[in-house]
C-alpha positions as CSV (number, residue, x, y, z in Angstrom):
1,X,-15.5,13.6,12.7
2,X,-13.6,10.3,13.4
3,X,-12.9,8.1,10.7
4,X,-11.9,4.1,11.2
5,X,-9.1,2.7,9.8
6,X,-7.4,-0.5,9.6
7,X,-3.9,-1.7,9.0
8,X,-1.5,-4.1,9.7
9,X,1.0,-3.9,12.9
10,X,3.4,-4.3,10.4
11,X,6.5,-1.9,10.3
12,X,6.0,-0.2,6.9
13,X,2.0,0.2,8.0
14,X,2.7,1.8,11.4
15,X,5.7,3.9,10.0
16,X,3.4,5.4,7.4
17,X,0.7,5.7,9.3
18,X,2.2,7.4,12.5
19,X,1.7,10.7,11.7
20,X,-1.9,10.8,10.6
21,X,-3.1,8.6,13.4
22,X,-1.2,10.6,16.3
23,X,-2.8,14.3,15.1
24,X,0.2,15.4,13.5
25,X,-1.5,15.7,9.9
26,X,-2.8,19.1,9.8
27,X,-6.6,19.1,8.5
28,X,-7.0,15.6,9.2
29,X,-9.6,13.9,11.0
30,X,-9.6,11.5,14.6
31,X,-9.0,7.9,14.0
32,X,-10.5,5.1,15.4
33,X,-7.6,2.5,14.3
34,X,-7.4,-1.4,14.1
35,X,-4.6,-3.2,13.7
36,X,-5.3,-6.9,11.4
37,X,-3.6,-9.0,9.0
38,X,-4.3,-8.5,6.0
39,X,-6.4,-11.8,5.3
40,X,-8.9,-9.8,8.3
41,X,-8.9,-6.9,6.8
42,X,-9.7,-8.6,3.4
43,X,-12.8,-10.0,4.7
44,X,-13.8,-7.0,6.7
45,X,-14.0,-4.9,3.7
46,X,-16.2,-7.0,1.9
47,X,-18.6,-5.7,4.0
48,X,-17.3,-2.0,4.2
49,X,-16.4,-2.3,8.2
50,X,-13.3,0.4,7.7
51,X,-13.5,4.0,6.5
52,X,-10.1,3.6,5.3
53,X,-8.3,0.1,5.1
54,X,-5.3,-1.6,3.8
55,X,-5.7,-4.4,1.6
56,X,-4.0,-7.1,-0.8
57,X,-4.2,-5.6,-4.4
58,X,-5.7,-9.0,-5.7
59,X,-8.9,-8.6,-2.8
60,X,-9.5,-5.6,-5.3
61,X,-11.7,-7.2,-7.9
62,X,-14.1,-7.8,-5.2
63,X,-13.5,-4.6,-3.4
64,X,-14.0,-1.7,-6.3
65,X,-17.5,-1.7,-5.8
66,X,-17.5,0.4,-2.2
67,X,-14.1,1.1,-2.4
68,X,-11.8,3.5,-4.4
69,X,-8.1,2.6,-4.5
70,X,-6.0,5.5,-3.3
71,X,-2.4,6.5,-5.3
72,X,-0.3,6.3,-2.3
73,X,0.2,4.6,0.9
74,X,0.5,1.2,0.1
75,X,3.1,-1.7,-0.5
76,X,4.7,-2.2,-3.8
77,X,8.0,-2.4,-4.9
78,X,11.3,-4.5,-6.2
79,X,12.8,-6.9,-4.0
80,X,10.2,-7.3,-2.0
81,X,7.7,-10.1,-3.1
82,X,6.8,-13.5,-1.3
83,X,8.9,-16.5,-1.1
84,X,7.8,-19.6,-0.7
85,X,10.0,-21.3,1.9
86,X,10.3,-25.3,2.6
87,X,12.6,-27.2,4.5
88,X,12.8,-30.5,2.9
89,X,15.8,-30.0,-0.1
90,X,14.3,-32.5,-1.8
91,X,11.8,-30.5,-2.8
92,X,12.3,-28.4,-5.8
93,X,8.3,-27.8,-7.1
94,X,5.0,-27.4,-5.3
95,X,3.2,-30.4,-6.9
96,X,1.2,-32.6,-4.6
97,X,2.8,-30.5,-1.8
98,X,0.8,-29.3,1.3
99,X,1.2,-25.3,1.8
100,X,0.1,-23.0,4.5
101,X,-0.7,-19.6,3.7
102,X,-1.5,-15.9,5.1
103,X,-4.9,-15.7,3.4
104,X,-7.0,-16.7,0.1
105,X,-7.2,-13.5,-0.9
106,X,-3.8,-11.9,-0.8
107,X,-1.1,-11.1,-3.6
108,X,0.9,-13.1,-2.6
109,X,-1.6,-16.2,-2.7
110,X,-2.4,-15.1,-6.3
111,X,1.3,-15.1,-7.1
112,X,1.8,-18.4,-6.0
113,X,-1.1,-19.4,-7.8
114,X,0.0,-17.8,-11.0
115,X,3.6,-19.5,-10.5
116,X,2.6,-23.1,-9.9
117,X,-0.4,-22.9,-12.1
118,X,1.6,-26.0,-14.2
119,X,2.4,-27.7,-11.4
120,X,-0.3,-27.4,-7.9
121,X,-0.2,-28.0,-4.9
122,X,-2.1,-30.8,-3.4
123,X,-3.5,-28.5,-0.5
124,X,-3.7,-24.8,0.7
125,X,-4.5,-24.1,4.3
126,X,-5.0,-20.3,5.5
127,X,-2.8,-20.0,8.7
128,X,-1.8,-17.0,10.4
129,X,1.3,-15.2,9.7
130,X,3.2,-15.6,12.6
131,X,2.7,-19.0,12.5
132,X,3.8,-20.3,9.0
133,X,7.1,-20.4,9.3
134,X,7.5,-22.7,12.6
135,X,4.5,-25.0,11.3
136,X,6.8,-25.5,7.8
137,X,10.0,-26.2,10.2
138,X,8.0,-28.9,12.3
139,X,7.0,-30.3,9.1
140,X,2.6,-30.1,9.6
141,X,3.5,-28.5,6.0
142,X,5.7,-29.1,2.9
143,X,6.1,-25.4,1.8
144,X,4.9,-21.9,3.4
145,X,4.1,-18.9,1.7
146,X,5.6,-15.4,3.9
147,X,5.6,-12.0,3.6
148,X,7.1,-8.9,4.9
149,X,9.5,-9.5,7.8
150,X,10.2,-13.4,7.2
151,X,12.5,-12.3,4.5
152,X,14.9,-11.6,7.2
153,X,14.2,-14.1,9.2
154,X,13.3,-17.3,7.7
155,X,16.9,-19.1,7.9
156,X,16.6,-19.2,11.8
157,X,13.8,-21.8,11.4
158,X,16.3,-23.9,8.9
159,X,14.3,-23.2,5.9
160,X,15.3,-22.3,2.2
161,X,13.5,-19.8,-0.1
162,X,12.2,-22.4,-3.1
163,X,11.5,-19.3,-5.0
164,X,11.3,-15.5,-4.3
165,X,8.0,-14.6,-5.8
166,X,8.2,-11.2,-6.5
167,X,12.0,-11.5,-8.7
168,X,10.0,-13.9,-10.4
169,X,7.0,-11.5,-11.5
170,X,9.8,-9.0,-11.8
171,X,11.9,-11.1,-14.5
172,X,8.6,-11.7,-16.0
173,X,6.9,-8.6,-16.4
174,X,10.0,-5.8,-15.6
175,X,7.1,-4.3,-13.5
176,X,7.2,-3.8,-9.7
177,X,5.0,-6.2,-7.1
178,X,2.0,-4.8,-6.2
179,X,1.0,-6.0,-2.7
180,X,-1.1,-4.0,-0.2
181,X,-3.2,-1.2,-1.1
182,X,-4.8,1.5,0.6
183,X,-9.1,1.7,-0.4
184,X,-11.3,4.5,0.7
185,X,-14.7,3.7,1.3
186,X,-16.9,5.7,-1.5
187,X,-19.8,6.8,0.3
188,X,-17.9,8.2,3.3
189,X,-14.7,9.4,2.3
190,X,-13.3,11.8,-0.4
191,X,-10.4,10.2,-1.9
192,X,-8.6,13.5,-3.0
193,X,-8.8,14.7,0.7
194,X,-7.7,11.2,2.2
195,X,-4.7,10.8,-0.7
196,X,-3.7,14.3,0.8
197,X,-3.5,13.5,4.4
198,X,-2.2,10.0,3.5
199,X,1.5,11.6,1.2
200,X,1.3,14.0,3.9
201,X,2.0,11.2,6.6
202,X,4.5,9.5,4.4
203,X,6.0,12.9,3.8
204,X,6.3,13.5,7.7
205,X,7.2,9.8,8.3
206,X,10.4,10.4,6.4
207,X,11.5,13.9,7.0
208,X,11.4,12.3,11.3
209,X,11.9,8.8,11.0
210,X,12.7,8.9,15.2
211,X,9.6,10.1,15.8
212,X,7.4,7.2,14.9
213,X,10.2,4.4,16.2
214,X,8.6,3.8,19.7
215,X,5.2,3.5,17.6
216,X,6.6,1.4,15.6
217,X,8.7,-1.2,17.5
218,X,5.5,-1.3,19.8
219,X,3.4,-3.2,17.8
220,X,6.6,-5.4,15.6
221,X,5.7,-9.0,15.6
222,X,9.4,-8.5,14.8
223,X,11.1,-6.7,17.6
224,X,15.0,-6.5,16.3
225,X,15.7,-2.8,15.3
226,X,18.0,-3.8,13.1
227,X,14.6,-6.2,11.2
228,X,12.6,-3.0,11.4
229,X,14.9,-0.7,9.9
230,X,15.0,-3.2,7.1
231,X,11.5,-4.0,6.3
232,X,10.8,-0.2,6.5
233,X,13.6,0.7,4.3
234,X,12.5,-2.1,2.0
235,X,8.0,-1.6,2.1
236,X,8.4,2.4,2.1
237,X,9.7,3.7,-0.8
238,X,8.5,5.7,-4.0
239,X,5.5,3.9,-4.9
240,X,4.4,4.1,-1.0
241,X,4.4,8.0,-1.9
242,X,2.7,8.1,-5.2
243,X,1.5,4.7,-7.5
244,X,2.9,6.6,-10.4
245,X,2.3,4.8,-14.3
246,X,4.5,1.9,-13.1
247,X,2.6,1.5,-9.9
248,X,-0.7,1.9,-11.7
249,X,0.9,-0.8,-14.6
250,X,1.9,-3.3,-12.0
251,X,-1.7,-3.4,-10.5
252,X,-3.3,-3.7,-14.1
253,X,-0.8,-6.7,-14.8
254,X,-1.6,-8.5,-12.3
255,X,-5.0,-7.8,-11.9
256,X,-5.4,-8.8,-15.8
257,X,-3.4,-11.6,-15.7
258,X,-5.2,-13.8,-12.5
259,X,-8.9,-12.7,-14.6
260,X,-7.2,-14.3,-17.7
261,X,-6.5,-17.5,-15.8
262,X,-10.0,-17.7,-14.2
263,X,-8.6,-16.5,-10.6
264,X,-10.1,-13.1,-10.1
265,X,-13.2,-11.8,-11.8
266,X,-12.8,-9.1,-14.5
267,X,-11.4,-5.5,-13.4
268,X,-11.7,-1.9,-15.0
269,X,-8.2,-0.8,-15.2
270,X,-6.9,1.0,-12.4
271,X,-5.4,3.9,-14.2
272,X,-2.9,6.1,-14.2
């Protein structure tokens, strides 16, 4: 048997999911693996492409219906949300501002959303990762919304962090951001066996962190070692393990509060 699965070439993905894609998991299956941003694999799930497949947490609402969300695996945690970055100083709001972004359906998207709900931009424009930050620098936008490694990085394009949208949830809710999650597809998967071979990655992932490095720095949009050691030590922690109640109240916060402002349908609580 060979299952598909899809994540990002992101550090904290390929870290994670060295082990179980490289035959080290005993009791696994094969892999057929694709690497995509998250915004693809969003969009591929909607039409159940991937066995297995990481995902934003707000792409859920429209997900749940093929998909089960599995407890471990995923991206949440403190000091780790989205900023939104700008280069003008002047600017100290997103009204009537122009803003590129890594996908419609992502957390951090919905975070953003949530944020400037009292004061919106004039535009949102869907551009790929790797290229928000240099199109906010040559000013085709006012303000860019980034992810994972551009927390690191963003000051070498001359840019500022307007606000860091993750201490902002965490101030307002004292719950953890919930950012990519890890969905099994219902009719061809058993969660409880994936869930095992997926802590069991994450478990092998940490007790040899030298074995998945070449892996790893292979497919870095980042390639610094220093960078990578960062974003993994800051994406994998103890809610990449195990979702736990505060992982699990994270996702229902969020979840509740974008269907209570009309931004995501209505979800069944996650659970604990």
């Amino acid at each position: 048997m060979t299952l598909s699965l899809a994540f990002s070439p992101c550090p904290n993905d390929t870290f994670v999911f060295h082990a179980l894609t490289h035959g080290l998991v005993a009791g696994a299956p094969g892999f057929d693996v694709t690497f995509a941003d998250v915004d693809v694999t969003n969009t591929a799930a909607l039409n159940g492409e991937f066995d297995l497949v990481k995902v934003s947490y707000a792409a859920l609402p429209w997900l749940l219906d093929k998909y089960t969300l599995l407890p471990c695996g995923g991206a949440l945690g403190r000091g780790c949300g989205p900023l939104v970055l700008v280069k003008d100083p002047s600017i100290g709001s997103l009204a009537g501002k122009r803003v590129a972004v890594p996908g419609d359906r992502t957390t951090a998207y919905l975070l953003m959303r949530l944020w400037s709900a009292a004061e919106p931009p004039a535009s949102v424009e869907v551009v790929p990762f790797a290229e928000i930050m240099p199109a906010v620098a040559a000013g085709r936008f006012d303000a860019g919304l980034v992810i994972h490694e551009a927390r690191f990085t963003f000051q070498r394009y001359g840019l500022r962090a307007l606000v860091d949208l993750g201490e902002w949830w965490e101030n307002d809710t004292g719950l953890p951001i919930p950012l990519g999650a890890i969905i099994a597809h219902r009719d061809r998967v058993d969660p409880e066996q994936a869930t095992a071979w997926i802590k069991e990655s994450v478990r092998l992932a940490w007790e040899n962190p030298r074995a998945s490095r070449e892996f790893v720095l292979e497919h870095a949009q980042e390639m610094e070692q220093a960078v990578v050691d960062q974003h993994i030590a800051l994406y994998v922690n103890e809610f990449t393990a195990s979702l736990g109640p505060d992982g699990h109240a994270a996702v229902d916060a969020l979840l509740n509060r974008a269907a209570a402002e009309g931004l995501v349908p209505a979800t069944p609580l996650v659970g604990a």
